[in-house]
N, C-alpha and C positions, 0 to 999 in steps of 0.2 A: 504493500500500500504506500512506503512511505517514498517509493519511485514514480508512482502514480502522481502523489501530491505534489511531487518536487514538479515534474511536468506541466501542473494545472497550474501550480503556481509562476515556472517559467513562463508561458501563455498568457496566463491573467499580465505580466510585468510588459509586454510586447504588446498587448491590449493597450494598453495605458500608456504606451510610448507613443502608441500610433493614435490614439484618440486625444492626446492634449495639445490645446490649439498655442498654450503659454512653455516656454521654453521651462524647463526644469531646471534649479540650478544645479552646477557642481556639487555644492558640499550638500546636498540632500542625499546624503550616503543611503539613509534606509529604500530610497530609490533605485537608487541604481545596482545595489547590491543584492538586487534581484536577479537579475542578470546574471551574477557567478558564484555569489557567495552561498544562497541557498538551497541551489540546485546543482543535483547529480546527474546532467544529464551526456549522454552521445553526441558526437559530431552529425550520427544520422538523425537524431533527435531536437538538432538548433535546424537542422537543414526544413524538414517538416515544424516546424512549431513557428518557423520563421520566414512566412512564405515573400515570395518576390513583390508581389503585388503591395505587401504593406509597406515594405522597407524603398518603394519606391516612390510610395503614398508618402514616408516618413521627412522622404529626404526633399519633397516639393513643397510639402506643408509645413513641416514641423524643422528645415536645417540646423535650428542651432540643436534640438534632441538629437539627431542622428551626429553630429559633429561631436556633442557631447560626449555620447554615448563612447564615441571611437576612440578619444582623449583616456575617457576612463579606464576601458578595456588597457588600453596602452599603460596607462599607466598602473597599470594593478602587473601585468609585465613586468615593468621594469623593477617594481618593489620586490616580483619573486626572483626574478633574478639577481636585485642585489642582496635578500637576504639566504638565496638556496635552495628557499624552498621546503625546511628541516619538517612541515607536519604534515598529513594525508589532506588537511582542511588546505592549505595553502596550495598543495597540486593540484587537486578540483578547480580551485580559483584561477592558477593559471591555466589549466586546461581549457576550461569555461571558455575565457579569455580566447583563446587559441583559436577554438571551435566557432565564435561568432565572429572573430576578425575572418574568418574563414570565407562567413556566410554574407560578410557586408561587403566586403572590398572591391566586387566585380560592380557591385552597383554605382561603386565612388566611381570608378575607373570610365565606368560606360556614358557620363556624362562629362562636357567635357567642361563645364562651369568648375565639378568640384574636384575632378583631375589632380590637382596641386594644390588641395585640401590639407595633402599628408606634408606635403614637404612646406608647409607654412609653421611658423613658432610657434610653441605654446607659452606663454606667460610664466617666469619662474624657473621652465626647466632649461636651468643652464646646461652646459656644455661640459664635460670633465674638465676637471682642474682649475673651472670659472669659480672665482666667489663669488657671492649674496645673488640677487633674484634680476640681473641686469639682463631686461630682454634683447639688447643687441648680441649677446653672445646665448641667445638660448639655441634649442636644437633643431633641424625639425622634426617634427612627429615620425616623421619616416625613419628617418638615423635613428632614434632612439629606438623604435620598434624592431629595426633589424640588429642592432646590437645588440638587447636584449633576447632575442630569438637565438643568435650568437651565444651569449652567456647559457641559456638554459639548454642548448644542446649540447654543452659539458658539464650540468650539472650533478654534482655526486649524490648517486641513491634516487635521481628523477632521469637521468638520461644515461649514466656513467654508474659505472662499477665507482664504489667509492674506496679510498686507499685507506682512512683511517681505520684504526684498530678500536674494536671492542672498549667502550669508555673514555678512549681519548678525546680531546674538543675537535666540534664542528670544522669541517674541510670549509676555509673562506672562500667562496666562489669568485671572488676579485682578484686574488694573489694569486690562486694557483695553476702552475704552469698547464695547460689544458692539451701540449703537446704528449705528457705523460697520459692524458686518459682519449689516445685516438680507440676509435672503434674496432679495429680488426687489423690484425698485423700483413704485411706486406711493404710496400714501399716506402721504406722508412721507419718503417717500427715493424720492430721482433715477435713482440710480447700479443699473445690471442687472447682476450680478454671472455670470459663465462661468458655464452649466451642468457641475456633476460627479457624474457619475454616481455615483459611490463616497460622495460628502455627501450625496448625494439618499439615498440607502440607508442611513446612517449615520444619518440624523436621521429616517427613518422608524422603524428599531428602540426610538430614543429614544421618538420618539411613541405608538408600540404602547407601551414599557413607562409611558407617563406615563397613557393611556387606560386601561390596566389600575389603574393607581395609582383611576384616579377614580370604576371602577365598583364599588367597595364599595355603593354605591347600588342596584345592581340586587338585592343580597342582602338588603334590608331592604323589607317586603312594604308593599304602595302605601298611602300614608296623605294626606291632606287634607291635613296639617298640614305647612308648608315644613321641612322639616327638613336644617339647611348641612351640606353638604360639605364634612368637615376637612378631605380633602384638595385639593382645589379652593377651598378659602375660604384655607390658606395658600398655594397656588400664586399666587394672583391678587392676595396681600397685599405690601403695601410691603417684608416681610423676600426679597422674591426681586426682585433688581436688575435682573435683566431682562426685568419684565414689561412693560414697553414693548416693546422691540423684539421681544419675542419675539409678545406679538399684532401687529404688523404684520406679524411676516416671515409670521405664520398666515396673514393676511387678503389680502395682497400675493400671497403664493403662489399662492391659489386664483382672486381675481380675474383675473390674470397670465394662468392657464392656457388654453394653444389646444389643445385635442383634438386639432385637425382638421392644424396645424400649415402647411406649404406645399400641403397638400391631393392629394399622391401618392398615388395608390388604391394601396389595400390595404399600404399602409407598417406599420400598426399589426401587419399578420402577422408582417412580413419583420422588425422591430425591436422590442426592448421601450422600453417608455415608463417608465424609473424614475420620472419627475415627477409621472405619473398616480396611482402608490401614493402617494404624497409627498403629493399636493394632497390625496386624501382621507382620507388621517389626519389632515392639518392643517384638513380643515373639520369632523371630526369631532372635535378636538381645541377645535377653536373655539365649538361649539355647547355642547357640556359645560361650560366655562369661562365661559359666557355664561347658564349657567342659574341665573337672580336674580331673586329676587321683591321689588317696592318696597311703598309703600306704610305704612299703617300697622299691618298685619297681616303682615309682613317680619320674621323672628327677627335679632335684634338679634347683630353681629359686625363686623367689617371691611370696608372698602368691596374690593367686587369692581373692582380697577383694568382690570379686559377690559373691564367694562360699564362702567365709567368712562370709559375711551379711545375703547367706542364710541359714547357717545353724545357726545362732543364734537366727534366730526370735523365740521368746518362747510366745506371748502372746497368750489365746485364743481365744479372737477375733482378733486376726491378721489371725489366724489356720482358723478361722470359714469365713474369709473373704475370704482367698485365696481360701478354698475348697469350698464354696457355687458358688462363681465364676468360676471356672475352671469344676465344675458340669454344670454349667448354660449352659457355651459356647457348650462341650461336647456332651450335650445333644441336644441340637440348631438343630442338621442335621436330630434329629429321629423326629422332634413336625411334627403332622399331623394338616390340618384343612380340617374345608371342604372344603372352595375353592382353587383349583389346584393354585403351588406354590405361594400360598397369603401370606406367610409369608416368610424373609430371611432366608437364609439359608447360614451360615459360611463355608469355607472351607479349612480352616489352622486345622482341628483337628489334625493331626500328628503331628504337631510342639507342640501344647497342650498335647498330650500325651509325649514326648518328657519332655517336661517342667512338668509334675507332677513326673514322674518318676524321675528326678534329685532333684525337691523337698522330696520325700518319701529316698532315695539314700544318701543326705547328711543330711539330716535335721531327725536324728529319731524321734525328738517327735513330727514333722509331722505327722510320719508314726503315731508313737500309738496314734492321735488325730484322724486322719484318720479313723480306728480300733476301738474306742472305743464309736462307736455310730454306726447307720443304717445309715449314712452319704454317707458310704463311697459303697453302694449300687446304690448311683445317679451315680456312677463313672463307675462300676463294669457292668451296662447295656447298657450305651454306647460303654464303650468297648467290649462288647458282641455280641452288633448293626454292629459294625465295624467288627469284623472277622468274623462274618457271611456273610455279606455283601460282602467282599474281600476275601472270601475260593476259587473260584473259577477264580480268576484277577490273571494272571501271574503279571503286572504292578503294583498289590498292595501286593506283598507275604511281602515287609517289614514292612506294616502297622501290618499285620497279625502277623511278628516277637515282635514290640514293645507293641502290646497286648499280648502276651503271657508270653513276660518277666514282664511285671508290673504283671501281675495274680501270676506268679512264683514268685515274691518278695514278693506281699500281705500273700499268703500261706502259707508262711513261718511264719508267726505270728497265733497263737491259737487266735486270736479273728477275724480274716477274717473267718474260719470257721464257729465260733457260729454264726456270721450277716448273715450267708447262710441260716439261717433256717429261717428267716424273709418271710411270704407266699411272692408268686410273685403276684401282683394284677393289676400294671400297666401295660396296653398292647402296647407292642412296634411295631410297623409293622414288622414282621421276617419271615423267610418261613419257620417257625417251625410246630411239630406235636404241636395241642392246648392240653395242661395239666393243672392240677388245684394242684399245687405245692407251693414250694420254690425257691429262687433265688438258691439252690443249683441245683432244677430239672435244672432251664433256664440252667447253666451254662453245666450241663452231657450232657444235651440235644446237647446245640452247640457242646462241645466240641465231639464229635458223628460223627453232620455235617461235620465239617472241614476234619476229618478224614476219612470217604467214599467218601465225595462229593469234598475235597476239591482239591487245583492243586495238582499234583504229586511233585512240587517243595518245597512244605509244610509238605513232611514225615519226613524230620531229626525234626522236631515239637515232633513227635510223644508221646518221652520220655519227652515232658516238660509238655507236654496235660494231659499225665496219673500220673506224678508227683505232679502237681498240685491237682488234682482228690484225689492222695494218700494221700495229706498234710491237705488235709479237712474232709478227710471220718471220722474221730474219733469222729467227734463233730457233724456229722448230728443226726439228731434226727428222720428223716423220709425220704422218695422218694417213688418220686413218682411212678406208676407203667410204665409210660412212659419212666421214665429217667433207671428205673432199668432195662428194657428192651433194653434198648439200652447199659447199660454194659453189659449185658451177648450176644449180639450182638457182641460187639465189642472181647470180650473175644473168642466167637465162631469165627470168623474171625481170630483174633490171633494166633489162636492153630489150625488151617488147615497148613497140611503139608507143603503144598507148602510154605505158607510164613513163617511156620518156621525156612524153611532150605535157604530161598531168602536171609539173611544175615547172620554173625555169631553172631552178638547181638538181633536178632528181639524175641528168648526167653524171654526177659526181661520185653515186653510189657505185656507177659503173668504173669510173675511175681509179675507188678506193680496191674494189674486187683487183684490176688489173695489176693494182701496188702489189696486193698479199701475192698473186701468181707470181708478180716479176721477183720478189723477193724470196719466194719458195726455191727458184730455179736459180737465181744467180747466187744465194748464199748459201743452199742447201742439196745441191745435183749433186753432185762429185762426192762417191764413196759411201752415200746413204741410201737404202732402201725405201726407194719413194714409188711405191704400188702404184699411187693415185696422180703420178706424172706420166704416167700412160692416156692420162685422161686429157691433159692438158689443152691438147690440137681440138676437142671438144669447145671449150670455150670459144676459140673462136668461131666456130661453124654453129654454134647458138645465136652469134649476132653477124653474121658474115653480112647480111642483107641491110641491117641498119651502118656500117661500117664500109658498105660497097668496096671490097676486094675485088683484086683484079681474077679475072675468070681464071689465070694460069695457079694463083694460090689458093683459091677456093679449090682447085678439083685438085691440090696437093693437098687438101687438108683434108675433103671428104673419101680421097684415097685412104689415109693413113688411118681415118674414124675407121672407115669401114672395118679396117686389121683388127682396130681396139674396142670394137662398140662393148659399154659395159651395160651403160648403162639406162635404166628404164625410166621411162616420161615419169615426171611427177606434175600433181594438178597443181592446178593456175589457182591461187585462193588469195590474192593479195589486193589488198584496196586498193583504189585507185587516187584515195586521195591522203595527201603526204603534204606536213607541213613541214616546210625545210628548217633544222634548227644551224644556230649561227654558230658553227666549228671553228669558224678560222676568231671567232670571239670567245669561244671555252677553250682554248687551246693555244699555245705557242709552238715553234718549231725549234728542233734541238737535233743538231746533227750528230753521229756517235763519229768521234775522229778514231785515230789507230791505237793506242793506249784503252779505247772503251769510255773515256771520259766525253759528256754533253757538252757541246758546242754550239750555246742559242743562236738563233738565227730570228730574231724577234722585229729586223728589218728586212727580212724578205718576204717579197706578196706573195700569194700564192700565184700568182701568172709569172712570176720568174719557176716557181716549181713544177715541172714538169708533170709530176707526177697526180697532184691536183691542181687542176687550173681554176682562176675564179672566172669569171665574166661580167662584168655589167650590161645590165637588161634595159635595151628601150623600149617605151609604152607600146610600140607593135609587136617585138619580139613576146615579150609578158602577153601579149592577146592572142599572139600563134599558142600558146602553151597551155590558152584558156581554152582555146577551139580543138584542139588534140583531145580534148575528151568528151567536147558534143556531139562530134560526129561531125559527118558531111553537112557542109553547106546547102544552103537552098537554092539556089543557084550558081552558076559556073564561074563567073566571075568573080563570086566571094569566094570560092574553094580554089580557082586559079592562088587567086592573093595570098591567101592562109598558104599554100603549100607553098607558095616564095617565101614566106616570110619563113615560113618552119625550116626550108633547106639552110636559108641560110643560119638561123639559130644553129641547126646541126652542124656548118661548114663553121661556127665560130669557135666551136670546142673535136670537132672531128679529127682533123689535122695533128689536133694533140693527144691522141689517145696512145698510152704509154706501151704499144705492139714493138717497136724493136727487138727486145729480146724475145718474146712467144715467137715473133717470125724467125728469127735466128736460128732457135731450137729447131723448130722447122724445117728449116733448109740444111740444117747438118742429118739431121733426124730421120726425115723422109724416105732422101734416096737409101740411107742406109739399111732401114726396116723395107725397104721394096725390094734390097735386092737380097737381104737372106731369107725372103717367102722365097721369092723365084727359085733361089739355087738350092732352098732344102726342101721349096713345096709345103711351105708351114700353112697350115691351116688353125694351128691351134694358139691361141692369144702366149699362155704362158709361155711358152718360150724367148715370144718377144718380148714379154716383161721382164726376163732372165737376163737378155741381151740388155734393156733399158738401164736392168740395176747393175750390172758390171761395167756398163761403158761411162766413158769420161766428159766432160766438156771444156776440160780446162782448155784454155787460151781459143775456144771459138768461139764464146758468148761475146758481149761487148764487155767494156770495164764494170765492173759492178758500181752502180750510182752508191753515194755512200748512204748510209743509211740514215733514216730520217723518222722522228721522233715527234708526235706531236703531243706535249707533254701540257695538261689541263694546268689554266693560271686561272686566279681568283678576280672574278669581275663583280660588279654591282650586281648584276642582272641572278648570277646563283647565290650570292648573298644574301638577297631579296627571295628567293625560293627556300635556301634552306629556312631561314628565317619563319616563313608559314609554315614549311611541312614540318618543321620540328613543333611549334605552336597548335597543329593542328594533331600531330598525334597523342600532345598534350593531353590535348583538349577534349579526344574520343576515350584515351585511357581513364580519365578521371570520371567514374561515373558513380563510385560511391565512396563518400557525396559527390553528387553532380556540381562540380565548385562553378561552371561557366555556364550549363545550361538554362537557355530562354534569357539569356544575355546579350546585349546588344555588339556580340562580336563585330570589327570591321576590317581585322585582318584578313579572313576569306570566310568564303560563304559558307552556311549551313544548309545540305539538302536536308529537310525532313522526308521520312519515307512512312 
């Protein structure tokens, strides 16, 4: 009963808040101390008892109550944070506290009058180290409330194991070093501290209400331009003393964490996992606090000491911690057993993808730690797991975006290639064709899927899919015959009319394919076992007609098919419509010189690189490209016109299509494979494949072009993306309580369904 009453009586106190037309003062304690002091209740409990409608009622009619209110709250914080907290009466009270800042803040936020409500003075509350009650040096409401947020997530016996002994006096929560009580040993500290379930829960409310504190962001509608988060930019500032330990105990927490635990089926039923809420507030705590743009175009403020802290870790077993855990977690969602869902199953990987990516992003010798072992293959197949998975989820196209870009960043380094050739032997459950390859096959493979199978809102992908593809090919050593068929698939699909005229960049796809061939042959013929270079003379006789070869090398080519035909028609299932995304703006170029080290090339066009050309479109060229997919004209003179105009769009990128070496191959290749049919009577392909893998081509190819690197750099435009999609999975994970819902979000839109 007496949880009941506590209820009625919270409600009756929230009645009375929203029904007085006369501001309430401050020191009417017995008022406001309805609010924490009397009731015992849940955070799902302020959520329901506190509905939206009033507190928006509260804040149009009654401002100075609701303003009141949040002062108060605040400061009954601050009081438990400087005294500890030492009774069960005074936890309730900051809980309370916790729980309704919780439930207020999105409504402060979503207006834009009272916005900077929080960061205005309160009367009295100076500043540390200020004396008497001088309002120029007070605080604002916001510093104070994250500091103390700060203070109570070390506090001892409320969030922390406490050190004192049996009888001795009270741990001062002001003095004591709070780097001795991080959460979970790892990076930086040794020592594992007992699990308690009552601190686990204790410090998750803190992190709901801190994550709340940081998405005033979500209320301000998407813009280019970096614009800091006050309140994240003083969380992360020198004025909060524990921001060291408090990013390790975040980072420690999550790397730490075992799902799976001693691996007792169906354990996760029979017991709750406080930890599991814990780890994922705390990487979603962690990714927020980590959202920091460098550079020279970076608004000018205080250094972010999150991204400070993370980009200095250098030890390798700190590297070998972070990544064997962030593998573990990753992986969690693909473990199979035999018995149906007997094992847990994690579902924050986004946020975990989110959070490696800004590790690899600021911290390089992550990245080449990452890089310089099969390590980074644990990584590489969950992410794999995942866009196949979500190819076809309108609801998950952004999952699909943040794997794509981690692949695009890995790429960009010569040693994600080499770890490609490591054979593939773990089997993942996927709806892939079965091959006996490498993680480079898996990877062709998928990237295949996405692209026929995947939503139509996943074509501006396109150029990152085949980018990647191009930033590997020099260093494969083999593929399979499954994955090579699915490039010359995708190649055949490329170069059908129709989608080459459906935009004015969709050439390009074509071009990126001819890069992986020329770089299969000129880096990888000689002394490797290449099946699927038998198939090679195929590609060109898929586009022979759009490419107009001369008759003497077409019927060289469909000669030598005829010897190698492998292989069998696949259907045509590809949209027709493709929105070009800007490559040569998510990307820089980086030459690999003779030593293997990057050589930017950040001033050359792409119409100096052969190998992708750009073009500029005139408003009739862009019109031929619009007509290529209505069909025929309605009369002869608009379809005369249209086909001028399209040749010549063709004749402006034709000329450069990067065939030198495919025809080279050719012309050595041909007469040789015609004349040992003739003189042995071969009828049977292997043989010739026999002949193809023993023979050499050294010194008749042309010089090999050096290799080229298009390595992802940080622009506004993905800033601006990670930015939502982090805020937005936010914002779906948090559903109990539902801290944003039926808020006047204006970072990106809400479908309801």
């Amino acid at each position: 009963m007496g949880n009941v009453d506590s209820k009625l009586n919270f409600r009756k106190a929230v009645i009375q808040l929203t029904t007085k037309t006369q501001p309430v003062e401050a020191t009417d304690h017995a008022f406001w101390d309805q609010f924490w002091a009397d009731t015992a209740t849940t955070v799902q409990d302020v959520f329901a008892l506190v509905p939206a409608a009033e507190i928006r009622a509260v804040r149009e009619e009654s401002p100075s109550n609701l303003a009141t209110l949040c002062y108060k709250a605040v400061e009954k914080l601050v009081q438990g944070a400087e005294s500890g907290c030492p009774s069960e009466k005074e936890r309730q009270i900051v809980l309370n506290c916790i729980r309704l800042l919780t439930r207020i803040l999105p409504y402060i936020f979503e207006d834009a009058d009272w916005r900077g409500f929080f960061w205005s003075t309160v009367p009295g509350a100076g500043r540390a180290g200020d004396e008497g009650d001088d309002d120029d040096g007070a605080r604002p409401l916001a510093e104070s409330l994250l500091l103390a947020v700060s203070d109570l997530l070390f506090c001892p016996d409320f969030t922390v194991q406490s050190h004192k002994r049996t009888g001795s006096v009270m741990e001062d929560i002001q003095s004591i070093d709070s780097c001795e009580y991080i959460w979970e040993a790892g990076v930086g500290f040794a020592q594992s501290p007992p699990l308690n379930y009552t601190h686990d829960l204790n410090r998750t409310e803190l992190l709901k209400l801190l994550l709340t504190c940081f998405s005033e962001a979500m209320y301000l509608p998407p813009s280019a331009d970096n614009i800091l988060n006050p309140w994240v930019t003083f969380f992360c500032a020198t004025d909060n003393r524990h921001a060291l330990p408090l990013f390790t105990s975040l980072l420690n927490v999550v790397c730490a964490y075992d799902a799976v635990g001693y691996g007792i089926p169906y354990n996760h039923l029979m017991f709750s996992d406080y930890r599991e809420v814990l780890v994922e507030h705390a990487v979603q705590v962690l990714i927020v606090t980590l959202e920091h743009e460098a550079g020279p175009a970076a608004p000018v403020g205080p250094d972010n000491l999150f991204v400070n802290y993370l980009s200095r870790i250098h030890r390798e077993e700190d590297f070998s911690f972070i990544l064997k855990g962030l593998a573990r977690l990753m992986t969690n969602p693909l473990i199979q057993t035999y018995l149906p869902n007997s094992a847990k199953k994690i579902r924050f990987h986004q946020e975990l993808l989110v959070l490696f990516w800004k590790l690899c992003d600021f911290n390089k010798k992550f990245l080449f730690f990452v890089l310089k072992s099969s390590d980074v293959l644990d990584v590489l197949v969950p992410i794999l797991f995942y866009l196949n998975d979500a190819r076809a989820d309108q609801s998950r196209v952004g999952l699909v975006h943040i794997g794509v870009f981690i692949l695009l960043l890995l790429s960009g380094e010569r040693n994600f290639g080499v770890r490609l050739n490591k054979p593939y032997s773990v089997r993942v459950p996927m709806d892939i064709p079965v091959f006996t390859g490498t993680h480079a096959d898996l990877l062709i493979v998928i990237f295949h899927k996405i692209i026929t199978s995947g939503h139509q809102r996943l074509q501006p992908l396109f150029d990152c899919l085949l980018t990647i593809v191009v930033n590997v090919s020099p260093y494969l050593k083999s593929l399979s015959m499954v994955a090579a068929n699915k490039l010359l698939h995708l190649l055949e699909a490329f170069s059908t009319n129709w989608f080459l005229f459906s935009a004015s960049q969709n050439h390009h796809l074509v071009f990126f394919l001819l890069e992986v061939f020329n770089n299969l042959i000129q880096y990888q013929f000689d002394g490797k076992t290449w099946l699927s270079l038998a198939q090679v003379p195929d590609l060109i006789v898929l586009s022979c007609q759009t490419w107009q070869l001369s008759d003497k090398d077409r019927t060289k080519i469909i000669c030598f098919v005829t010897l190698l035909e492998t292989i069998e028609p696949f259907p045509k299932g590809l949209s027709c419509c493709l929105v070009p995304v800007a490559i040569d703006k998510l990307t820089e170029k980086a030459q690999v010189s003779e030593d293997g080290t990057m050589v930017c090339l950040q001033h050359m066009t792409t119409d100096q690189n052969v190998h992708s050309p750009q073009h500029t479109h005139s408003p009739q060229s862009l019109a031929a490209d619009t007509s290529g997919i209505a069909g025929a004209s309605d009369t002869e003179s608009n379809s005369g016109r249209d086909n001028e105009v399209r040749s010549l769009h063709v004749l402006s990128w034709k000329s450069k299509l990067p065939l030198q070496t495919i025809m080279r191959l050719l012309q050595v290749l041909v007469p040789q494979v015609e004349k040992i049919c003739i003189d042995k009577g071969l009828t049977d392909e292997s043989e010739i494949l026999k002949f193809l893998q023993h023979g050499t081509l050294v010194g008749l190819l042309p010089v090999p072009h050096p290799i080229l690197i298009r390595k992802y750099q940080a622009n506004a435009g993905t800033a601006m993306w990670f930015r939502t999609y982090m805020w937005g999975v936010i914002y779906l994970r948090n559903v109990d309580p539902p801290i944003w819902y039926d808020t006047d979000v204006r970072l990106f839109e809400i479908q309801r369904i």
